[in-house]
N, C-alpha and C positions, 0 to 999 in steps of 0.2 A: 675406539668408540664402540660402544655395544650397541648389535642391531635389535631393532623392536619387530615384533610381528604384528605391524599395525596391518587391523583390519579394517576398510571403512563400512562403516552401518549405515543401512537404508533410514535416510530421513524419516520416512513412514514408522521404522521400528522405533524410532528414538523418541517418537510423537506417543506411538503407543504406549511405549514402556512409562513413560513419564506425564501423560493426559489420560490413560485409558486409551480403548479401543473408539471406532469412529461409532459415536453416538450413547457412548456415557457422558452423566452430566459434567465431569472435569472435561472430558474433551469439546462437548458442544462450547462450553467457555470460550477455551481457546479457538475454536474456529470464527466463534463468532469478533472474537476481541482482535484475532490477526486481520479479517478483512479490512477493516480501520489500516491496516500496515503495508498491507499488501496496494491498495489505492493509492497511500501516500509513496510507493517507490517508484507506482505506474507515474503519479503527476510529475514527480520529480524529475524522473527519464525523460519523459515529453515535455518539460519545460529544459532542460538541460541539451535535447536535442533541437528546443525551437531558439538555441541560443538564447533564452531570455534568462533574466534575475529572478529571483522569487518575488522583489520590488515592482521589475516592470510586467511581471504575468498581475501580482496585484492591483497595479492600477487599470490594467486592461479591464478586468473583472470587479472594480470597486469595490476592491477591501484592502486590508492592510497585510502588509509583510508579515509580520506576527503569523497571521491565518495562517498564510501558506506553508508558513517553517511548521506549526504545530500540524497542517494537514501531512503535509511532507514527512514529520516524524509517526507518525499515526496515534497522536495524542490525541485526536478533537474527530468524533463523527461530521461527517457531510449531507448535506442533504443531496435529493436529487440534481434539482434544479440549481443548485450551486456549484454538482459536480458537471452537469451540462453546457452552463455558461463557463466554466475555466476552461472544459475538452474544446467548446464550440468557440467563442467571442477571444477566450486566455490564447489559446494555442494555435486554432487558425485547423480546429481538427474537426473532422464527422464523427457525430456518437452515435454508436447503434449499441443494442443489447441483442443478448443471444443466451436462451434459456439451454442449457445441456441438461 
């Protein structure tokens, strides 16, 4: 078998090379389009570690399964207050925000 000189690439590069640098209009796109993705693997984890269903985090929070799978996939924006009651009433979790 022939060896490869695989190199791995900084994520960072890969972003550039293919969005622009951070704060061209292709890249704002994308940053703005992943935070949608980036929320739904945060819920997914913390509902995955509060052992729940995406069924029973739904009825906790009175919505449907659908939601949570589309929020989960980062198909569907969230509102605040929607992402508060699944972290706070869904999960059994404290929400705070923190500005960097």
């Amino acid at each position: 078998m022939k060896a490869t000189n695989f190199q791995p690439v900084p994520f960072e590069q890969i972003l550039d090379e293919k969005y622009g640098k951070i704060g061209s209009p292709d890249r704002n796109i994308y940053e703005e389009e992943s935070k949608a993705f980036r929320i739904g693997v945060f819920i997914k984890q913390a509902r995955i570690a509060a052992s729940l269903t995406q069924e029973e985090l739904a009825l906790r929070i009175g919505t449907k399964k659908s939601y949570i799978s589309r929020l989960e996939r980062g198909m569907c924006d969230i509102q605040l207050n929607t992402l508060i009651r699944i972290i706070e009433r869904g999960l059994g979790r404290k929400f705070e925000i923190s500005i960097l």
